[in-house]
Every structure is written in structure tokens, then in C-alpha cells.
C-alpha positions as a LaTeX table, in Angstrom:
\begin{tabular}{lrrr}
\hline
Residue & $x$ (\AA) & $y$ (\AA) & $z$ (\AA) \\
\hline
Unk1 & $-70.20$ & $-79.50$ & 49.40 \\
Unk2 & $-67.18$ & $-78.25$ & 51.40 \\
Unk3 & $-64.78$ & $-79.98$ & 48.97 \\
Unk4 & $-66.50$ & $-78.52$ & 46.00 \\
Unk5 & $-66.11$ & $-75.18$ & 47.41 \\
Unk6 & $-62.67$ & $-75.27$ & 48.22 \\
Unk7 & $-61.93$ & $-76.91$ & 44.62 \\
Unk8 & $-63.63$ & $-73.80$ & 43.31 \\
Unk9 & $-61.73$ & $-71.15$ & 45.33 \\
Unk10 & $-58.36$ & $-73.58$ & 44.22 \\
Unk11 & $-59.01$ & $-73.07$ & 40.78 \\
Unk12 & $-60.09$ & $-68.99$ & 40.60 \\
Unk13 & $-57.16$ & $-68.38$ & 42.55 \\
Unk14 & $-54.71$ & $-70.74$ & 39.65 \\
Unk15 & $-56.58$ & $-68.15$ & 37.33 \\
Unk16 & $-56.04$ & $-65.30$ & 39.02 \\
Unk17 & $-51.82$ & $-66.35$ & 39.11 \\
Unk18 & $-52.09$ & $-67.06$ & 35.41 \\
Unk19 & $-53.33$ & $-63.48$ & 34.69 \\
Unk20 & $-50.66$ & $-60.74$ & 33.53 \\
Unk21 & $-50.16$ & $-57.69$ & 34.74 \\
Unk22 & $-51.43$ & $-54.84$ & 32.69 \\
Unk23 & $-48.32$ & $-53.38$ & 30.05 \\
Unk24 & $-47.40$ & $-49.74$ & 31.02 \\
Unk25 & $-48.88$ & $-47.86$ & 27.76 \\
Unk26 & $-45.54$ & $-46.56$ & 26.19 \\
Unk27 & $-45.14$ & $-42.57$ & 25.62 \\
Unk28 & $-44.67$ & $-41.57$ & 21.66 \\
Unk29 & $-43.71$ & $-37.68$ & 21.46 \\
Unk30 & $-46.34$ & $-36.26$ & 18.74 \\
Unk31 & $-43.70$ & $-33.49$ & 18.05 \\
Unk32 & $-40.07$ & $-32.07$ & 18.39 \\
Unk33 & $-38.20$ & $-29.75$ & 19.85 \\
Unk34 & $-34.85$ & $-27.73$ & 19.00 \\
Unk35 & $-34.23$ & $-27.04$ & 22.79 \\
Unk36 & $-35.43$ & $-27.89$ & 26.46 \\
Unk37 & $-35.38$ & $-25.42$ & 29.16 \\
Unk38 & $-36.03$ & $-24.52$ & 32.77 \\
Unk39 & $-38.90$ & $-22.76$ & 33.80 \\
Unk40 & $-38.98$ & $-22.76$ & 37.80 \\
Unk41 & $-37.70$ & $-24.98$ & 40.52 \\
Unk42 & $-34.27$ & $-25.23$ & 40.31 \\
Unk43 & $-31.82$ & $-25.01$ & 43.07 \\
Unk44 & $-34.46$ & $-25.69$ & 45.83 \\
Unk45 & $-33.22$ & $-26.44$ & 48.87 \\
Unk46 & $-34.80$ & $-29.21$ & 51.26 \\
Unk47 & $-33.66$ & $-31.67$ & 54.28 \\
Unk48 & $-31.76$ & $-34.89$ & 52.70 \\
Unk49 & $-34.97$ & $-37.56$ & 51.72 \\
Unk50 & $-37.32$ & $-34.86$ & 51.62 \\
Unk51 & $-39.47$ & $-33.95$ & 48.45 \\
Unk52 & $-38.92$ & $-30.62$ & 47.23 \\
Unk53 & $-41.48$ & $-27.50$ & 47.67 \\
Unk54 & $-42.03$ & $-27.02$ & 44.00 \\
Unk55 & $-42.23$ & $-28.92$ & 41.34 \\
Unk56 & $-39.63$ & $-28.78$ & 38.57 \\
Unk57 & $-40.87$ & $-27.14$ & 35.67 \\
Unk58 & $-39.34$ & $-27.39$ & 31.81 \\
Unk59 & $-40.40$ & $-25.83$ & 28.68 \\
Unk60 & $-39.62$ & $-27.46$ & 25.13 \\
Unk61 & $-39.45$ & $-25.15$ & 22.33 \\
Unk62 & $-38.92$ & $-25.06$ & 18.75 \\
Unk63 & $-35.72$ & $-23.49$ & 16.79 \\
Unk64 & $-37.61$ & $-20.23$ & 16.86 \\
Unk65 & $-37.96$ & $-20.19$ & 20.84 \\
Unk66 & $-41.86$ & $-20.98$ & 20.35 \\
Unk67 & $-42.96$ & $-23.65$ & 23.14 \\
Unk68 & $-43.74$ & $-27.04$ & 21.45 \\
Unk69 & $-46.65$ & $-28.99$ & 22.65 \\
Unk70 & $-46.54$ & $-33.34$ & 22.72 \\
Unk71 & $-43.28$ & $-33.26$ & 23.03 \\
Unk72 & $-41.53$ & $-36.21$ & 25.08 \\
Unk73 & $-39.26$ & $-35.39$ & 27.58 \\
Unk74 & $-37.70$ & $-38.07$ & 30.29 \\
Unk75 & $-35.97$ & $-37.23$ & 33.31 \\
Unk76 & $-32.86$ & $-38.99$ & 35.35 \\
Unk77 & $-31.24$ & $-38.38$ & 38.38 \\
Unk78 & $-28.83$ & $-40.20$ & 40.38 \\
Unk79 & $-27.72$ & $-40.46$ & 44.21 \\
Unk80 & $-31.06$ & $-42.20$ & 45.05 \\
Unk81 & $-33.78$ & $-39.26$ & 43.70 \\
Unk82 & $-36.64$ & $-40.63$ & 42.99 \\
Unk83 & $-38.77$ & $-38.64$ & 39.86 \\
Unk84 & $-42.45$ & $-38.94$ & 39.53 \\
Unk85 & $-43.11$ & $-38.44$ & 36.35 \\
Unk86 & $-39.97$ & $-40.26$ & 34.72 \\
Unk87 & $-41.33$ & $-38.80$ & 31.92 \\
Unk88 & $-44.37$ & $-37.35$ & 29.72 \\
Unk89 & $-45.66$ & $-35.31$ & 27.31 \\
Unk90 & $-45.66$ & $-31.39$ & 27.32 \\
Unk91 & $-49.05$ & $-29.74$ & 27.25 \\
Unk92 & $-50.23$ & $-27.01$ & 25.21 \\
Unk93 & $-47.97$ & $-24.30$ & 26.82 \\
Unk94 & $-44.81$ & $-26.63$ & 25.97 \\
Unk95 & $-44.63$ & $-27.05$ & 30.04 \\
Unk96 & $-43.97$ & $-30.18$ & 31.88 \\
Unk97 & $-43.63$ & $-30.29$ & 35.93 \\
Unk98 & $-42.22$ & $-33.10$ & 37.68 \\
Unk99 & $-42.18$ & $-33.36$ & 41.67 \\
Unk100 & $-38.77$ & $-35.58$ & 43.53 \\
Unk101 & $-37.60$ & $-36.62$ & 46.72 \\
Unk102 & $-33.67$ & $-35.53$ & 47.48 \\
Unk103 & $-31.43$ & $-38.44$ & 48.19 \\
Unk104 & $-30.50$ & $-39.25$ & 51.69 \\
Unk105 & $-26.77$ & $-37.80$ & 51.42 \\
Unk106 & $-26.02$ & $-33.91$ & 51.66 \\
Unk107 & $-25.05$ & $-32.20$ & 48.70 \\
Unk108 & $-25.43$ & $-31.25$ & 45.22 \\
Unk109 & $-27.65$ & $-32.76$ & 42.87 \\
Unk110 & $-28.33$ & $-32.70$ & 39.22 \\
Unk111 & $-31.76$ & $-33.41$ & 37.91 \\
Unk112 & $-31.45$ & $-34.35$ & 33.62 \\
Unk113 & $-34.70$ & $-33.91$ & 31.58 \\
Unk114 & $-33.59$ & $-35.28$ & 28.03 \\
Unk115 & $-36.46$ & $-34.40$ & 24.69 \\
Unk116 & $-35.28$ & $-35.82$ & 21.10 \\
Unk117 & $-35.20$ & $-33.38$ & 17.76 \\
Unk118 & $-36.78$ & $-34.87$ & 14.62 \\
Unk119 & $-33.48$ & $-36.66$ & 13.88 \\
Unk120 & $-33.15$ & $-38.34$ & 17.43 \\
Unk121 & $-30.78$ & $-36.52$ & 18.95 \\
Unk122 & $-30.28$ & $-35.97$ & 22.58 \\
Unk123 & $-31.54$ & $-32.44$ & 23.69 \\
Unk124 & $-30.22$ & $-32.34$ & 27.74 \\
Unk125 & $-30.86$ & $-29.94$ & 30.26 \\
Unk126 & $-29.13$ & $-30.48$ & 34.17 \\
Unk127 & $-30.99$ & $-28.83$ & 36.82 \\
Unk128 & $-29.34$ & $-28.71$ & 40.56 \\
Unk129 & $-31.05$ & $-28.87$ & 43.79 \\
Unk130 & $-29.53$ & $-29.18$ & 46.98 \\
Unk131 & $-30.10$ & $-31.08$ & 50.31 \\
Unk132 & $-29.20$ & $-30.37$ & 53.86 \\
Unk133 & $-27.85$ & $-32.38$ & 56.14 \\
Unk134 & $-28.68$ & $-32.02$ & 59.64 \\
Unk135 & $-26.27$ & $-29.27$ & 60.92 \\
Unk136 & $-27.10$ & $-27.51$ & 57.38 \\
Unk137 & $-30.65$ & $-27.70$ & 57.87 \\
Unk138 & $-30.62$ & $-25.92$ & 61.40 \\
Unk139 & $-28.75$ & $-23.43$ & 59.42 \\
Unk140 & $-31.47$ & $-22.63$ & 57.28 \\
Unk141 & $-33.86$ & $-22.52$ & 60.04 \\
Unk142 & $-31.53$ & $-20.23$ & 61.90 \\
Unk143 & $-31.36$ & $-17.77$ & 58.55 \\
Unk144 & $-35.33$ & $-17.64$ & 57.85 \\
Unk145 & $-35.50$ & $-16.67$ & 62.02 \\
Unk146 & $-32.58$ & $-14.24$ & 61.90 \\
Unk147 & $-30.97$ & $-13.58$ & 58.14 \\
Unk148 & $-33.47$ & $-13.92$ & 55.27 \\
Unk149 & $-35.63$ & $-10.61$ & 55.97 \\
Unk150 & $-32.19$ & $-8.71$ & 55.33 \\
Unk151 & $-30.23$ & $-11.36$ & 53.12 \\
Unk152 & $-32.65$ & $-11.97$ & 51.05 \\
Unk153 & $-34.05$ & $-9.64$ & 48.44 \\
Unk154 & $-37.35$ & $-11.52$ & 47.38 \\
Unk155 & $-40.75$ & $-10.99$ & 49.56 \\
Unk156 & $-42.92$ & $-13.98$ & 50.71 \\
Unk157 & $-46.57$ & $-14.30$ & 51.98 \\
Unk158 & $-44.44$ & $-14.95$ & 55.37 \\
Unk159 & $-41.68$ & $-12.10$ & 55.22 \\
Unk160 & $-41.32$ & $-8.73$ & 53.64 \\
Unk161 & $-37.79$ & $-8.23$ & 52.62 \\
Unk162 & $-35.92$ & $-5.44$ & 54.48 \\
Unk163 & $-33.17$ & $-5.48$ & 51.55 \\
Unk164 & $-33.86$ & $-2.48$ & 50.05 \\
Unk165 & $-34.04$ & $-0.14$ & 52.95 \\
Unk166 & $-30.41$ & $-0.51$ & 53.99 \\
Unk167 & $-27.56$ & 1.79 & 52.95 \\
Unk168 & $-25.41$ & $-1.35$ & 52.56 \\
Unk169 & $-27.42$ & $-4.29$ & 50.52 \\
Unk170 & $-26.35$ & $-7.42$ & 52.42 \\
Unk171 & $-25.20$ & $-10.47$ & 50.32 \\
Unk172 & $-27.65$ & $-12.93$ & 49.69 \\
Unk173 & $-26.38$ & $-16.24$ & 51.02 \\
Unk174 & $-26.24$ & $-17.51$ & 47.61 \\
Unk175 & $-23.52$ & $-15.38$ & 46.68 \\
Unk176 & $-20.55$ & $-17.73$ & 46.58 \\
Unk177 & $-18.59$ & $-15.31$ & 44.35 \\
Unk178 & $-18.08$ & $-13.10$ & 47.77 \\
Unk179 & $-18.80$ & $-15.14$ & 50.62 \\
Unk180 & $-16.74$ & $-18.14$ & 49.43 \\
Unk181 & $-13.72$ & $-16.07$ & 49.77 \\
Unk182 & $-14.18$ & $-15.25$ & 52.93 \\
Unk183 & $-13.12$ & $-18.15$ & 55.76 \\
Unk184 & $-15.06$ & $-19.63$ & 58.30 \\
Unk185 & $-13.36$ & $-17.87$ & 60.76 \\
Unk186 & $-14.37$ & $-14.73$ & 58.94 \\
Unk187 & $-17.97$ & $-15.09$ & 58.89 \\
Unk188 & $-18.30$ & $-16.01$ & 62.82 \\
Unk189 & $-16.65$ & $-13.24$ & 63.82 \\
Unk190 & $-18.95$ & $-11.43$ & 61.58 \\
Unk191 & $-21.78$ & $-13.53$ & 62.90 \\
Unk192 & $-20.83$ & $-12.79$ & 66.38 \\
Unk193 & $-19.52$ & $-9.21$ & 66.50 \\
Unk194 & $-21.45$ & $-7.35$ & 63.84 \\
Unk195 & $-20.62$ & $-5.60$ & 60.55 \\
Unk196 & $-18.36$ & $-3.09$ & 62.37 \\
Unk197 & $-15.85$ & $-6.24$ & 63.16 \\
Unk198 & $-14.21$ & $-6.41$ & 60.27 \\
Unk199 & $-15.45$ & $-2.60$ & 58.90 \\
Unk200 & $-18.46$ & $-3.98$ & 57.26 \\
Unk201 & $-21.51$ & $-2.00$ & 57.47 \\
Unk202 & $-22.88$ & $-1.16$ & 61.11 \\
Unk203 & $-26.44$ & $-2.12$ & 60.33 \\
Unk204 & $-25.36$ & $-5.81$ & 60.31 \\
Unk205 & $-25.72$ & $-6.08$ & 64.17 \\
Unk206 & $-24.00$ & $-8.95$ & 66.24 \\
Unk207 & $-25.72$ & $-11.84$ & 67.12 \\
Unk208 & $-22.84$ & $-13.01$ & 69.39 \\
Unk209 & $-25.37$ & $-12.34$ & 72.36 \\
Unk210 & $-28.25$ & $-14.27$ & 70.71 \\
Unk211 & $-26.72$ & $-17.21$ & 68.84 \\
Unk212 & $-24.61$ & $-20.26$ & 70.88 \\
Unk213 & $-21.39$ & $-21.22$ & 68.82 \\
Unk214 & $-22.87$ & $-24.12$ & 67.64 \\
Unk215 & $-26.18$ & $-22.10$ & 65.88 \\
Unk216 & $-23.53$ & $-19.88$ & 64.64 \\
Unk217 & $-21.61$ & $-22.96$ & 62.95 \\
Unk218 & $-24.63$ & $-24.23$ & 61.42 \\
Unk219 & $-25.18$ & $-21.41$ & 59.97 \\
Unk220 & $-21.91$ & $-21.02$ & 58.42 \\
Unk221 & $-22.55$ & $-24.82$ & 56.85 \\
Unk222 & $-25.78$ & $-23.24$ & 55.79 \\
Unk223 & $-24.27$ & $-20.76$ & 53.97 \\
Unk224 & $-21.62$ & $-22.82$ & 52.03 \\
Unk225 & $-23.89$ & $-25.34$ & 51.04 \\
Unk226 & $-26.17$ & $-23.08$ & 49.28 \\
Unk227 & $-23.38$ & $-20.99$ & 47.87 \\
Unk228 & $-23.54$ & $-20.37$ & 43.85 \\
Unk229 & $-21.09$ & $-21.07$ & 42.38 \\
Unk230 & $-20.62$ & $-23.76$ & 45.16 \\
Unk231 & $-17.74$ & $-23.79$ & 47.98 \\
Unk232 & $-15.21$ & $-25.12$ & 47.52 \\
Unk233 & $-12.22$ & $-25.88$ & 50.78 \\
Unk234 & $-9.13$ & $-24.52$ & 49.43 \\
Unk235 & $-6.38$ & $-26.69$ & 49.14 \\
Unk236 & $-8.52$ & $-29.98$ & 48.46 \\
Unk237 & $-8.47$ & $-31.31$ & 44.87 \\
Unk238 & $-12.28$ & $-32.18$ & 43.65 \\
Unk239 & $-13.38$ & $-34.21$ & 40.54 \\
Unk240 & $-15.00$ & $-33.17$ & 37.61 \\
Unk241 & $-18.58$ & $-33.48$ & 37.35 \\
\hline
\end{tabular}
């Protein structure tokens, strides 16, 4: 009886083996679009191999600018992002979200969600998002403690912007076209001394007394890493994307 049982178990595990693996049903758009574009969640910022806060949202729409529903759209990104959806259909608002996890290296990356027009051409748009590397991520911690209720114009559930009460507006930490041509050297004296330093505005107070050197320099790496259009160190030649 034991050898009958085991010949049994033998031969519904061959069967099992000899089974295939259920095909992944394949997409087929059930319309076209004229253009593909962003909606919400680009240039999010998150710690290198970390999934981003929100998901990346695109809209497909028609040669009139009306959003197109059943569209296909696929998405692509290199430097080890992972995309979940790689791609899908857009729903009856045109709209299709996507969540990803940032690759494990700092730096820029680019996000391409590709839909096809009626004759099969390539409709692309590139969407950036950028992660942090360690000293860069303290930095952001250090400007959501310190910076972002002044720096940063837009209110949260957390923090009510302060923006709009000062004489001065501060520069938002995005704002490469300023801050990226000031140096390094610049901004920590800034940093460290206050606005008055370098006859900026007095109500940026110093933060010499409050922040160690090190804070300060993470900040700094904070700062050009999120910077739009993005540092660049003078005097270095760098490819074209």
C-alpha cells in the first residue's frame, strides 16, 4: 500500500512539472492618442532604493487636447528602477498612475512612458525624479526641520509656509537658476552667518550656532541635487543625455 502511494504522489507531481505556466494576457490599446503628458509626480525626491511618495501620473489626449480613454501606454526606465505597471491602459479620464522604486545610485533619473498614434508612431514623454544619497538625504531632513517653512512656498497638512510673510521671498531650493551660481563656499557662509553676511536680507538668520559643519554640508549637497535646472561643477565637462 505504501508503494502504491508513493507511485501516486510520483506521478501527480510528473503532472504537475508538465503543466505551463499561465501566458501573461497581452495589452491591445482600444484607441490613440496625438500626445502623452504629465499630470503629477514628477521630480519627487526620495532616499536611493526607495519607492517614491506618489505615484506618477500621465494623461493621453487626442490632437484636440481631449483626454483619450484605452489608450496603451508603456513605461521604461533605466539605472535599476523598477516600474509597476510596465504598462496599461488609460481609464476613462485618459489617466494612468504608475508607482517605482529609485535605483540604488544618487542622481538624476528619467522615467519614459511611450503611447502609439493610429499610424504607430512613438509618442514619448521623460519624466525626472531624483534620489539622495546619504549625505543628500540628511540634507533634506535638515531643510524640512530648519528651511522648508521659509524656502518653500507650498503649505502641507504638516507645515504652513511662512513664504509670503517676508519682505524678501527666499529662494526655493529648487531654484538652480540663482543658487547654482552661487559657490559652496557662498552658501555656508550664508548658512552660518545669516542673510546680512553677504547683504542678503536680515530675516534669513544664522544657523552657524545651531548647525555643526557637517549638517551645514549636507545641506549644501541637498540643495544642488535638487536644483532645476540641475548643478552643474564648473570647469568639469558632462555628457549629453
Amino acid at each position: 500500500m505504501r508503494r502504491v502511494c508513493v507511485m501516486l504522489l510520483l506521478i501527480a507531481m510528473a503532472a504537475g512539472c508538465g503543466k505551463k505556466s499561465p501566458t501573461a494576457v497581452k495589452l491591445e490599446p482600444k484607441a490613440f492618442g496625438a500626445a502623452v503628458v504629465e499630470v503629477s509626480g514628477g521630480k519627487q525626491v526620495a532616499a536611493t532604493g526607495s519607492p517614491i511618495e506618489q505615484p506618477l501620473v500621465v494623461q493621453v489626449n487626442d490632437a484636440q487636447g481631449a483626454a483619450v480613454a484605452g489608450a496603451l501606454v508603456s513605461f521604461r526606465a533605466t539605472g535599476g528602477v523598477s516600474v509597476d505597471p510596465a504598462e496599461g491602459l488609460t481609464g476613462s479620464d485618459g489617466q494612468l498612475s504608475v508607482n517605482f522604486v529609485l535605483g540604488g545610485v544618487a542622481g538624476l533619473y528619467q522615467i519614459v512612458a511611450t503611447t502609439r498614434d493610429k499610424a504607430g508612431k512613438a509618442i514619448e514623454l521623460r519624466s525626472e525624479e531624483i534620489a539622495l544619497g546619504y549625505q543628500q538625504n540628511l540634507g533634506r531632513q535638515l531643510n524640512e526641520r530648519y528651511c522648508s517653512r521659509c524656502h518653500d512656498a507650498e503649505s502641507t497638512a504638516e507645515r504652513v509656509s511662512n513664504r509670503d510673510n517676508l519682505k524678501v521671498p527666499p529662494h526655493a531650493f529648487t531654484d538652480g537658476a540663482f543658487l547654482n551660481n552661487m559657490s559652496d563656499t557662498e552658501l555656508a557662509n550664508i548658512i552660518t552667518h545669516g542673510g546680512p553676511a553677504y547683504n542678503k536680507s536680515a530675516e534669513m538668520p544664522p544657523y552657524g550656532g545651531t548647525l555643526q559643519k557637517s549638517e551645514i554640508d549636507a545641506l549644501i549637497s541637498f540643495i544642488r541635487a535638487v536644483a532645476d535646472p540641475p548643478y552643474r561643477t564648473k570647469g568639469l565637462v558632462y555628457a549629453k543625455n
